[in-house]
C-alpha positions in Angstrom: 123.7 126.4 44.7 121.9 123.4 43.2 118.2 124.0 42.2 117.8 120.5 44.5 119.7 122.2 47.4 117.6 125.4 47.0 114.3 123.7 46.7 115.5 121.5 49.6 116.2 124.5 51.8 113.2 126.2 50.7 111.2 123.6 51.9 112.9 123.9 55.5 112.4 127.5 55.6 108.7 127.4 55.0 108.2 124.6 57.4 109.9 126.7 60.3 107.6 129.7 59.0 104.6 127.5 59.0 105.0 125.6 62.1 101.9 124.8 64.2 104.1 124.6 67.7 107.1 125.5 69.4 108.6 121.7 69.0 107.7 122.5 65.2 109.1 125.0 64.6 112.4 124.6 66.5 113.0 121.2 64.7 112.3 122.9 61.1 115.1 125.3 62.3 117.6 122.9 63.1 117.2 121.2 60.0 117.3 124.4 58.2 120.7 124.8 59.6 122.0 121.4 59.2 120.9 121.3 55.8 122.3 125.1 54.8 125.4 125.5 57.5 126.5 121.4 58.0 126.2 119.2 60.7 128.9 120.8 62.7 126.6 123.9 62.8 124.7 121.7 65.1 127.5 121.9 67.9 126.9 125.9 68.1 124.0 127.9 69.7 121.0 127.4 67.5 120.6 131.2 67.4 123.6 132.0 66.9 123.6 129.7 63.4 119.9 131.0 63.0 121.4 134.3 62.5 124.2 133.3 60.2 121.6 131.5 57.7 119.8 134.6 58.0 122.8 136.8 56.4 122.7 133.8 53.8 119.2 133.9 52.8 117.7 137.4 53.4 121.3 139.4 53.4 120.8 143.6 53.6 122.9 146.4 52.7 121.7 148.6 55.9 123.3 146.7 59.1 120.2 148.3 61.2 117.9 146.2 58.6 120.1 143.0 58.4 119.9 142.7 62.6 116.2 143.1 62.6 115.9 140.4 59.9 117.9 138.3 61.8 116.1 138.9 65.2 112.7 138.1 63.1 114.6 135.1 61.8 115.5 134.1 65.5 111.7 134.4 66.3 110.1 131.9 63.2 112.2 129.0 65.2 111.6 130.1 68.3 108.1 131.7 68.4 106.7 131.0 71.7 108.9 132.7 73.4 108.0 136.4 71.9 104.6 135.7 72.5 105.4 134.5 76.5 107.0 138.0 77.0 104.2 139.9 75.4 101.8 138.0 77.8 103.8 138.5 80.9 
């Protein structure tokens, strides 16, 4: 991977971290995934290709470990919604 690419994806990944709203951070993630995954990423379920950048950028050796990454990846781009259950 490029040092462009990386810096380019980095950028993405901190935005969706960093987002102020839902709308935010949901758009940070797509882009995320267009720019890492393609534009034909775009056609699957955004959590679905949230997960598979996961395995990408934070891969672990302990399946238990790489799901719970990936559900706390699932919840940067789509924050509100943890936070709606917790409430309820």
């Amino acid at each position: 991977m490029s040092m462009l690419r990386k810096s380019v994806i980095d950028a993405k990944y901190e935005a969706m971290l960093f987002a102020k709203s839902a709308d935010a951070a949901r758009e940070a993630a797509v882009e995320l995934v267009r720019t890492l995954l393609g534009e034909e990423a775009l056609e699957r379920p955004l959590e679905n290709t949230l997960r598979e950048c996961c395995r990408i950028l934070r891969p672990a050796k302990d399946p238990r470990e790489q799901l719970r990454f990936e559900e706390e990846f699932v919840e940067l781009a789509i924050w509100p919604g943890k936070s709606q259950r917790i409430a309820a």
